[in-house]
KOLGU-322791 format. One record per residue (C-alpha): residue number from 0; residue in three letters; x, y, z. Coordinates in Angstrom, 2 decimals. Example, Ala and Ser with C-alpha at 12.3 -4.5 7.8 and 13.67 -1.06 7.14 Angstrom:
BEGIN
{site 0,'ALA',{12.30,-4.50,7.80}},
{site 1,'SER',{13.67,-1.06,7.14}},
This chain:
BEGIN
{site 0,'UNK',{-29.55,-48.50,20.97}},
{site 1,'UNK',{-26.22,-50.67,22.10}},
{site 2,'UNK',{-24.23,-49.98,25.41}},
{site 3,'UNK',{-22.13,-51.62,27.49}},
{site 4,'UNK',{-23.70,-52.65,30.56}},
{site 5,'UNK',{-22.61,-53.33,33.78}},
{site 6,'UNK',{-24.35,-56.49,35.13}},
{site 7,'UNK',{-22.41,-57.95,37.99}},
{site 8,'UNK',{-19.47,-56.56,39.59}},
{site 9,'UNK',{-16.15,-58.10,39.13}},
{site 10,'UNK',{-17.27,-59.48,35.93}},
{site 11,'UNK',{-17.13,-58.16,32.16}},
{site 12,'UNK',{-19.31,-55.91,30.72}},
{site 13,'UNK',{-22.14,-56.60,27.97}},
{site 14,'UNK',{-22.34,-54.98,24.68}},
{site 15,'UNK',{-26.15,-54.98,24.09}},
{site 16,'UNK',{-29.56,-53.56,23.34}},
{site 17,'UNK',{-30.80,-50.78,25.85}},
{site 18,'UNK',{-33.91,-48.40,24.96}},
{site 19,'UNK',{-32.53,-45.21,24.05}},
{site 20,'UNK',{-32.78,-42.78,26.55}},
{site 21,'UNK',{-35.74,-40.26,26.97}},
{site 22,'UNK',{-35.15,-36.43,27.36}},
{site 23,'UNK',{-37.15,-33.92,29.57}},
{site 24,'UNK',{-37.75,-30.16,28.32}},
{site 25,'UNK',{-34.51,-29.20,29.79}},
{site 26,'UNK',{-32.26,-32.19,28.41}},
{site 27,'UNK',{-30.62,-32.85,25.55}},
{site 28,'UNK',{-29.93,-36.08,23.93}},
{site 29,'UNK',{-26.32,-36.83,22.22}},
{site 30,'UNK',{-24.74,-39.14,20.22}},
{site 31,'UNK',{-21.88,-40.14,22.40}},
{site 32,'UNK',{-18.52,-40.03,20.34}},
{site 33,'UNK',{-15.67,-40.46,23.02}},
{site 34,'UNK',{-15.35,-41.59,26.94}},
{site 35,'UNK',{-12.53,-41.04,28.86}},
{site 36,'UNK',{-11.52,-43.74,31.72}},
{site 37,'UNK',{-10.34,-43.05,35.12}},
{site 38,'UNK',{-9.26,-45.13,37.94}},
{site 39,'UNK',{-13.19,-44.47,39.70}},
{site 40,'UNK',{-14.72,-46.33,37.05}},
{site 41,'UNK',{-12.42,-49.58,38.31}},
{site 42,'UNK',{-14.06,-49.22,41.80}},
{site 43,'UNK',{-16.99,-48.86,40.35}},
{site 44,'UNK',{-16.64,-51.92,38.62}},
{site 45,'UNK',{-15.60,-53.54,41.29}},
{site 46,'UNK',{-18.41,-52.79,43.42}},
{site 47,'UNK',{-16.77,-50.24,45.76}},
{site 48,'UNK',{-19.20,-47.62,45.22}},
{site 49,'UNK',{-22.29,-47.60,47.51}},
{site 50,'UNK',{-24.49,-45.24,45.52}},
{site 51,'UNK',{-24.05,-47.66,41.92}},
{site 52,'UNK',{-26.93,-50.00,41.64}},
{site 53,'UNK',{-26.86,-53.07,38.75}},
{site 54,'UNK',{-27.57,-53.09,35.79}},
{site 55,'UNK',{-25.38,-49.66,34.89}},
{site 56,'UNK',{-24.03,-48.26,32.59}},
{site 57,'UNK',{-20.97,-46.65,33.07}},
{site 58,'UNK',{-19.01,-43.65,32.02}},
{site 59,'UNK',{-18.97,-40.28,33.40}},
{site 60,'UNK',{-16.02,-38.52,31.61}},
{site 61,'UNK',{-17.94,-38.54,28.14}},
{site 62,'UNK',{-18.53,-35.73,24.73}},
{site 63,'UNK',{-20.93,-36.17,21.68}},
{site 64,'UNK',{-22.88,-34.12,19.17}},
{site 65,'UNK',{-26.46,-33.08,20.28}},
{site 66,'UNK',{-29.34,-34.74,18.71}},
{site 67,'UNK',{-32.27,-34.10,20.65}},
{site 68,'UNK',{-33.00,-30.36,22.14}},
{site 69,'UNK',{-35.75,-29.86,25.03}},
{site 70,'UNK',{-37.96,-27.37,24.61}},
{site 71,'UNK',{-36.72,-25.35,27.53}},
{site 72,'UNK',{-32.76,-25.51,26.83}},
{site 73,'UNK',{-31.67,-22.38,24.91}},
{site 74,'UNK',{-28.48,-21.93,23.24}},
{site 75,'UNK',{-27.78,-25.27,21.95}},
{site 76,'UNK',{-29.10,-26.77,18.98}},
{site 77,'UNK',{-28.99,-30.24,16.67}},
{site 78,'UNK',{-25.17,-30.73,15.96}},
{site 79,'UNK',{-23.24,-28.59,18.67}},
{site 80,'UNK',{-19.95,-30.22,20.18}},
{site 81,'UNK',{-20.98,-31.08,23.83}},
{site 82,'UNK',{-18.27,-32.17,27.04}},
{site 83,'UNK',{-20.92,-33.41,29.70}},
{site 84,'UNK',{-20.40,-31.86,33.00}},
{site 85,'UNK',{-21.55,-35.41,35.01}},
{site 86,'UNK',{-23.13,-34.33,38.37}},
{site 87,'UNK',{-26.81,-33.05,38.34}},
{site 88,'UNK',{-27.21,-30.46,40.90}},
{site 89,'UNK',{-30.27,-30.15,43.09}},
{site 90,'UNK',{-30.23,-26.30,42.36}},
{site 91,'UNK',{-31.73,-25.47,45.58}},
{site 92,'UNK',{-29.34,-26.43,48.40}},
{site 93,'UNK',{-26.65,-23.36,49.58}},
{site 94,'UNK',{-23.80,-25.17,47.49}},
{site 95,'UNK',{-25.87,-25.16,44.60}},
{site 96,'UNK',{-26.65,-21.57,45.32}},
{site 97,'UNK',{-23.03,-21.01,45.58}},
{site 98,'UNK',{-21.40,-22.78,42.43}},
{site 99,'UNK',{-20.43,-25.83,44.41}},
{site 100,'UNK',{-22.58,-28.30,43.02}},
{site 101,'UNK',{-19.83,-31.08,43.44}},
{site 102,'UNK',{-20.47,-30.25,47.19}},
{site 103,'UNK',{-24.09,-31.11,46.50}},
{site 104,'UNK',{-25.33,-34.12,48.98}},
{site 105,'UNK',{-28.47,-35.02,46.59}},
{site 106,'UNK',{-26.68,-34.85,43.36}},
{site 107,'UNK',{-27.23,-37.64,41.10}},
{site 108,'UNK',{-23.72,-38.20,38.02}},
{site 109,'UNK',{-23.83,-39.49,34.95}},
{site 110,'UNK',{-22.10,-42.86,35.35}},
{site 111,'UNK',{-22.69,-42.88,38.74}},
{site 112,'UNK',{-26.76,-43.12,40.36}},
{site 113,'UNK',{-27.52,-42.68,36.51}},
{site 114,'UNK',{-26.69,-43.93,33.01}},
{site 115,'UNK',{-23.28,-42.95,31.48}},
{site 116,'UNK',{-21.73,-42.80,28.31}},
{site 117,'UNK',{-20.71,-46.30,27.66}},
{site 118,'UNK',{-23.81,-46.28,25.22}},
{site 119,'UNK',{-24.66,-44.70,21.81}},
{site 120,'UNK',{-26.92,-42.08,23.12}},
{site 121,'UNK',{-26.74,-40.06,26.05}},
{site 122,'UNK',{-29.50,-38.10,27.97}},
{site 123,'UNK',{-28.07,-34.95,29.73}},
{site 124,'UNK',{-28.80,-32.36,31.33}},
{site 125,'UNK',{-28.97,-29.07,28.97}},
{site 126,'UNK',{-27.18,-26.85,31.50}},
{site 127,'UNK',{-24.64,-29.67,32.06}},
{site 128,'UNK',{-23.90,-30.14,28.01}},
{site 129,'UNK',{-21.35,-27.90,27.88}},
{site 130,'UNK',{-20.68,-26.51,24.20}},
{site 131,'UNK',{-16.98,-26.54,22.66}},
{site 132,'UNK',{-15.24,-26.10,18.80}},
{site 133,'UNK',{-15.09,-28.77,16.90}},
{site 134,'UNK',{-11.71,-28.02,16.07}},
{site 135,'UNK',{-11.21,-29.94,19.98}},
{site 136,'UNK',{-11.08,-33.46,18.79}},
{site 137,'UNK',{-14.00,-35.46,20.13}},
{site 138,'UNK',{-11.32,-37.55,22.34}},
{site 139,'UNK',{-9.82,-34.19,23.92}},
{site 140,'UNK',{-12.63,-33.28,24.72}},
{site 141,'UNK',{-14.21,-36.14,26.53}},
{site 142,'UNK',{-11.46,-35.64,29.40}},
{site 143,'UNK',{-12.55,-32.00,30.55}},
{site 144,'UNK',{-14.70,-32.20,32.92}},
{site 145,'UNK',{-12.93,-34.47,34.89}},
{site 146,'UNK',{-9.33,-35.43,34.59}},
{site 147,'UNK',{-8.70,-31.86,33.88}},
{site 148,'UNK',{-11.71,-29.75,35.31}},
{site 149,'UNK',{-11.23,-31.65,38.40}},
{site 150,'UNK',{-7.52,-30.83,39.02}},
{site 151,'UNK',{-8.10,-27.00,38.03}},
{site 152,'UNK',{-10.77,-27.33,40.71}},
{site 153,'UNK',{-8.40,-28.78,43.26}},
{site 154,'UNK',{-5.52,-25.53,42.28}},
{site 155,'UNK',{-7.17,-22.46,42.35}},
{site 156,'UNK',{-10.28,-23.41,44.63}},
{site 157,'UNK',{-8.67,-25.77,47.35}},
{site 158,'UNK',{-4.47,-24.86,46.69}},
{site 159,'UNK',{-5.27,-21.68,46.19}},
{site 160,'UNK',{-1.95,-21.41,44.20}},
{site 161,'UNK',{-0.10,-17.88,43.63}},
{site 162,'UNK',{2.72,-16.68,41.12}},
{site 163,'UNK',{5.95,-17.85,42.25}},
{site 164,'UNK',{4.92,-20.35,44.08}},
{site 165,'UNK',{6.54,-24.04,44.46}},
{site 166,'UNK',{4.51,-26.86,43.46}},
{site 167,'UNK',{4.88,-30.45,43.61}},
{site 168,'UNK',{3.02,-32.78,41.39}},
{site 169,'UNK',{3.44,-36.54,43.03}},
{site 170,'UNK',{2.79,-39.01,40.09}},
{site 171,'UNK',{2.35,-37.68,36.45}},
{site 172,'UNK',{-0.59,-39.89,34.99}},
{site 173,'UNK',{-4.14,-38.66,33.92}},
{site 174,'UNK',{-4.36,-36.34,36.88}},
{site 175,'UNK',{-0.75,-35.32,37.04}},
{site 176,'UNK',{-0.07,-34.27,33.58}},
{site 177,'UNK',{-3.01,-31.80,33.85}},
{site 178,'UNK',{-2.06,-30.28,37.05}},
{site 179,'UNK',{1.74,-29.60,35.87}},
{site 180,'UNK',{-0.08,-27.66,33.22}},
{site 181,'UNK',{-2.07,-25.65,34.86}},
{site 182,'UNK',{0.19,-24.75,37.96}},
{site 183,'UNK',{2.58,-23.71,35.13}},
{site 184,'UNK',{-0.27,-21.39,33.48}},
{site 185,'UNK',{-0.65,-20.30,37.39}},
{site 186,'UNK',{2.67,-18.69,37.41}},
{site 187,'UNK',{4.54,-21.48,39.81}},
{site 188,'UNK',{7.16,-23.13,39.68}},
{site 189,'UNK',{6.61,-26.39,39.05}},
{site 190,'UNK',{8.49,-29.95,40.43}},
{site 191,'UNK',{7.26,-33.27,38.86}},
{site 192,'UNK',{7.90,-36.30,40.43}},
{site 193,'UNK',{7.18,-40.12,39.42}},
{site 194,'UNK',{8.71,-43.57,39.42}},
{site 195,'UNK',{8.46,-44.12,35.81}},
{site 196,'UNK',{10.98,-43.13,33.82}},
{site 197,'UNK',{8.67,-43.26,30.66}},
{site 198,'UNK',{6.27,-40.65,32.41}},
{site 199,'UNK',{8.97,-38.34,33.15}},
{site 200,'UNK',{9.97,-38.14,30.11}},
{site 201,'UNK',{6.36,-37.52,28.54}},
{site 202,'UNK',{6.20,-34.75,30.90}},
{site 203,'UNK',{9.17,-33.07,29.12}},
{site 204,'UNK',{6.75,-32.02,26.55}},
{site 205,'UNK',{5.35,-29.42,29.31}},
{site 206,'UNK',{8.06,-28.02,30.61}},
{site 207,'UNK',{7.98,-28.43,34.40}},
{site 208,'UNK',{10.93,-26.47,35.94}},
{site 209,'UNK',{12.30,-29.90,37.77}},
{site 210,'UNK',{11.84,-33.73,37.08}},
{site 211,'UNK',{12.59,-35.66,39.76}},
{site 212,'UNK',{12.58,-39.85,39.60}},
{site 213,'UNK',{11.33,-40.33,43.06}},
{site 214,'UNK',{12.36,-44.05,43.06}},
{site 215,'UNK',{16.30,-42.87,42.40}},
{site 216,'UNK',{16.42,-40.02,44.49}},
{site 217,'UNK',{15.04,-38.95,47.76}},
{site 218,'UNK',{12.12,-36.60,47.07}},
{site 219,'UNK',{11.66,-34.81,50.71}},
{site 220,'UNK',{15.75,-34.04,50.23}},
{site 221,'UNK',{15.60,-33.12,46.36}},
{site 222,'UNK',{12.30,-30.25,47.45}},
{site 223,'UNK',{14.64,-28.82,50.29}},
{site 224,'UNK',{17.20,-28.68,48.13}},
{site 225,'UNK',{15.57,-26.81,45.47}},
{site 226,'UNK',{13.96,-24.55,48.09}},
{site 227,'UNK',{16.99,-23.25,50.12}},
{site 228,'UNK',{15.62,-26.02,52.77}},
{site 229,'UNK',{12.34,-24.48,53.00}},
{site 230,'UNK',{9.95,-27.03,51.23}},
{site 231,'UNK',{7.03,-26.59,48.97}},
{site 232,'UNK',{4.13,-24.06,49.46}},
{site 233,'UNK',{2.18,-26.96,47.62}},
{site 234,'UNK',{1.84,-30.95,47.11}},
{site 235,'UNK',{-0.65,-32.84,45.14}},
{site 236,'UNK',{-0.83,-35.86,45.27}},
{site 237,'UNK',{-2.06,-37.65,42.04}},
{site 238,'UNK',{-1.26,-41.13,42.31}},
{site 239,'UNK',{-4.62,-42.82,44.07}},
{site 240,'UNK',{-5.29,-46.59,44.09}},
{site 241,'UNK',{-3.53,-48.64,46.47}},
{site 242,'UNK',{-0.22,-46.68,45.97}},
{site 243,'UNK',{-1.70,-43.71,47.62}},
{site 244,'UNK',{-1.14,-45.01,51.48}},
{site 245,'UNK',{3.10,-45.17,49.81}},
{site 246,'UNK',{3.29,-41.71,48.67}},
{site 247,'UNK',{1.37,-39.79,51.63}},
{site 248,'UNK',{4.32,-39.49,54.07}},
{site 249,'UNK',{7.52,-38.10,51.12}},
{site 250,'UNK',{4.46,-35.83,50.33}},
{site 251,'UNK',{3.99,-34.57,53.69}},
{site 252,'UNK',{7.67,-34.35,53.99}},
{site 253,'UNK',{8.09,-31.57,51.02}},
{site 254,'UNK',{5.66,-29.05,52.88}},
{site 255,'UNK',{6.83,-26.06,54.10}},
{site 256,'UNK',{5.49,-24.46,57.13}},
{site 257,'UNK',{2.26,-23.25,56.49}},
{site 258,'UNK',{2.00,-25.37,53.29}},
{site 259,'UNK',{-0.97,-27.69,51.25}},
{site 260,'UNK',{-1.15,-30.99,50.49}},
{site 261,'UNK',{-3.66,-31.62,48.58}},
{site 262,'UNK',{-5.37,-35.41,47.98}},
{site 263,'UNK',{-6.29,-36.09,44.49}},
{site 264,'UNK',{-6.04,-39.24,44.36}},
{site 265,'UNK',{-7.80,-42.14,46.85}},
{site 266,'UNK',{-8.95,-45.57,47.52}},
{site 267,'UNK',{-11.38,-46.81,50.23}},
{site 268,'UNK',{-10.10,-48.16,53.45}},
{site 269,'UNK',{-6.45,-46.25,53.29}},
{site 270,'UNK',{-6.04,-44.08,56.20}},
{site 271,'UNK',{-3.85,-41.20,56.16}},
{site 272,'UNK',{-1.70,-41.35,58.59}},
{site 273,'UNK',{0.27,-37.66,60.52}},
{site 274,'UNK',{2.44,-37.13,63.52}},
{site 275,'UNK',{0.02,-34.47,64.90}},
{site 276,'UNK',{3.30,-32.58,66.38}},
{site 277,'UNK',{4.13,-32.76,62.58}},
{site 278,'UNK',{0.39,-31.18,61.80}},
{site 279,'UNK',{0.95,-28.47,64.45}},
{site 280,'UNK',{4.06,-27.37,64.40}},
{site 281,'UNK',{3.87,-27.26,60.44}},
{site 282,'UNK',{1.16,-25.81,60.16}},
{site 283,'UNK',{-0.20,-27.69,57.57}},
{site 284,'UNK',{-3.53,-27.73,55.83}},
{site 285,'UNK',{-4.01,-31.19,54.15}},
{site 286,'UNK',{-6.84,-30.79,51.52}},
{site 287,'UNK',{-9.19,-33.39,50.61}},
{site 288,'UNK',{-10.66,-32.05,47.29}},
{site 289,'UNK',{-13.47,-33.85,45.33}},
{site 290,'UNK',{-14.35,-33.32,41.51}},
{site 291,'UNK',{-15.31,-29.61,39.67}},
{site 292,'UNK',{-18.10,-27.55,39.57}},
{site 293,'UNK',{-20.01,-26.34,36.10}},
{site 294,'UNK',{-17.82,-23.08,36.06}},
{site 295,'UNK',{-14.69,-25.22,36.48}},
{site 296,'UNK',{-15.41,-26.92,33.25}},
{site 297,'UNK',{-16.82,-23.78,31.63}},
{site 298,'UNK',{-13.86,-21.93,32.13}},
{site 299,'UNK',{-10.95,-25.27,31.28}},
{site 300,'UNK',{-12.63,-25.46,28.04}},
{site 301,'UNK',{-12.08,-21.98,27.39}},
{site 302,'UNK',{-8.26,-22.53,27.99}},
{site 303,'UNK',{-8.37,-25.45,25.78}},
{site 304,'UNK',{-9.74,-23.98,22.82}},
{site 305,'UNK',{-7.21,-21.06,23.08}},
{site 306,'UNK',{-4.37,-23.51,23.16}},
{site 307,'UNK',{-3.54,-22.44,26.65}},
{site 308,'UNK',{-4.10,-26.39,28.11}},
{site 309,'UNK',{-3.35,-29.37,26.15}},
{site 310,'UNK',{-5.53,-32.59,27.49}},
{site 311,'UNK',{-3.44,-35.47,27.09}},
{site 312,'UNK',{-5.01,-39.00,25.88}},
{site 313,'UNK',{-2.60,-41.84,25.65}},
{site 314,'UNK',{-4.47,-44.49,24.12}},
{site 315,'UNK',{-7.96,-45.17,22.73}},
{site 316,'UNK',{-9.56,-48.18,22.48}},
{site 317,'UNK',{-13.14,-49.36,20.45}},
{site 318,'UNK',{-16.33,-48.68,23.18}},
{site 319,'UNK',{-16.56,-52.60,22.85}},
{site 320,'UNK',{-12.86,-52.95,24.26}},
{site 321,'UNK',{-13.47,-51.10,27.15}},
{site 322,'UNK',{-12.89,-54.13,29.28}},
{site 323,'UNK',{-9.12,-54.79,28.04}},
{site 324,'UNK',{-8.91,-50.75,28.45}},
{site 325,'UNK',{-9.69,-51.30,31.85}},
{site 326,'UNK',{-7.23,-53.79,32.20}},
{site 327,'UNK',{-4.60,-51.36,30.88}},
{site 328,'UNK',{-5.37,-49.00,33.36}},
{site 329,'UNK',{-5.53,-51.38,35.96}},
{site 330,'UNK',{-2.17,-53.04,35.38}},
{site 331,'UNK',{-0.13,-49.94,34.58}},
{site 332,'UNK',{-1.87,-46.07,34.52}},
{site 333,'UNK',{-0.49,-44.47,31.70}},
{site 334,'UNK',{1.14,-41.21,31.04}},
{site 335,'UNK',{-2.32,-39.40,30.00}},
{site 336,'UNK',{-6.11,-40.78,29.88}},
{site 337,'UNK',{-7.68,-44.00,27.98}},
{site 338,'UNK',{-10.28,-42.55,25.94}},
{site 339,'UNK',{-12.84,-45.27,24.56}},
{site 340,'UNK',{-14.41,-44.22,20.66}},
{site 341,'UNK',{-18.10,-44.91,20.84}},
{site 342,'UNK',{-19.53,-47.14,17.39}},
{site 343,'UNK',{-21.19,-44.91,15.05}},
């Protein structure tokens, strides 16, 4: 089979012959269709990533049709719709036993410690092929288990958000989108903010309560205002990359007391940086949150085939491309996710 291989960091990826993977009695194989991109797959490109070893191939946000079925897998069979959950649990440790397998310390992902979806063919784990209609389009569906599983993960798990809530979404790009969504769908109230005037007006489409163009007005002075001076019960912070260490402090600055920020986004070696007298006297809990669990994605794909979410792709781009994709999303995130169409 073909992929695209990671060979050296910094450096281009290869289109070329791989053997086609090899499943186990409780894998399946797929013919990979779509692949989402998300700002992790420039560090690991860029050789940020400890656990990533050369060659590799990448992609961890990635749907297909099933091909192969191991003996031991029930329930799916040659032709099923698959969204790959990416992160192989150990099954034994107590997160596993609780659901939590993102919290899982032995846990090998798909596009990670092991082969992605930048390929034709995909081996993956039967419990983590995740069936969905194939009324989803293939490109929808690629993006569940992460740009969306991962934010409906970080609201009701780590948030915790309740009806009537106010929540601020801090940049409206492949996480943001998502999460204005869903804390919509969780009965708050919802405040989008961004510097781009094009994103905020593709978040229109969704109906936030407030838009805010953080560049034009003061966002920390815009939340008390639209809170009788309180603040918000909730931040999240979407942005990630090397904007992240810019955004932390007007975030910080829209919490109520007793509020949650929570960290979506990241990039290594950026502190974050809080007046403890600010942390105590707030009363703040400032939530680090990391990925989904299986259930996560189970469930957002049930609220995507009823119509309830909408994953948003911006642009797609030929498998072969993926390194001028890359380059999109490097120079300027856009409103949704870069999907990448796999050759037949």
């Amino acid at each position: 089979m073909k992929a695209m291989v990671l060979e050296q960091y910094n450096a281009p990826l290869n289109w070329q012959d791989v053997p086609e993977p090899r499943i186990g009695p409780r894998d399946v194989l797929i013919k990979v269709v779509a692949n989402g991109l998300c700002a992790t797959d420039l560090k690991i490109g860029g050789g940020l990533v400890p656990t990533v070893s050369l060659p590799h191939i990448p992609g961890h946000e990635a749907a297909g049709e099933v091909v192969e079925v191991g003996d031991e897998v029930p329930d799916l069979q040659r032709g099923d719709h698959v969204t790959c959950y990416p992160t192989e649990g150990c099954g034994f440790c107590d997160y596993c036993r609780k659901g939590l397998e993102n919290y899982c310390v032995t846990a090998p992902r798909t596009g990670f410690e092991i082969n992605g979806g930048f390929s034709q063919f995909m081996r993956v784990s039967g419990r983590n092929a995740v069936k969905i209609s194939p009324e989803v389009p293939w490109e929808e569906a690629a993006i569940i288990p992460d740009a969306m599983a991962s934010v409906y993960h970080a609201l009701t798990h780590r948030a915790r958000v309740q009806p009537g809530e106010t929540v601020v979404i801090i940049g409206i790009g492949g996480l943001g989108i998502h999460a204005m969504q869903m804390a919509s769908l969780m009965g708050a109230r919802v405040i989008a903010a961004d510097v781009v005037p094009d994103k905020l007006q593709g978040a229109e489409q969704f109906n936030p309560d407030v838009i805010v163009n953080s560049r034009i007005e003061n966002l920390p002075e815009r939340v008390k205002e639209l809170t009788n001076g309180l603040g918000a019960d909730v931040v999240v912070e979407g942005v990630g990359g090397e904007a992240v260490a810019a955004v932390l402090p007007d975030s910080l600055a829209c919490l109520k007391l007793g509020g949650r920020l929570v960290v979506l986004g990241y990039n290594y070696g950026i502190p974050l940086a809080v007046d403890t007298a600010d942390l105590i006297y707030g009363q703040w809990s400032i939530l680090g949150t990391r990925a989904s669990n299986l259930q996560d994605v189970v469930e957002v794909v049930k609220l995507v085939e009823q119509g309830r979410l909408k994953p948003v792709v911006s642009e797609t781009y030929p498998l072969q491309d993926v390194d001028r994709a890359l380059a999109r999303l490097r120079e300027s995130p856009p409103l949704g996710r870069i999907v990448l169409q796999s050759a037949s």
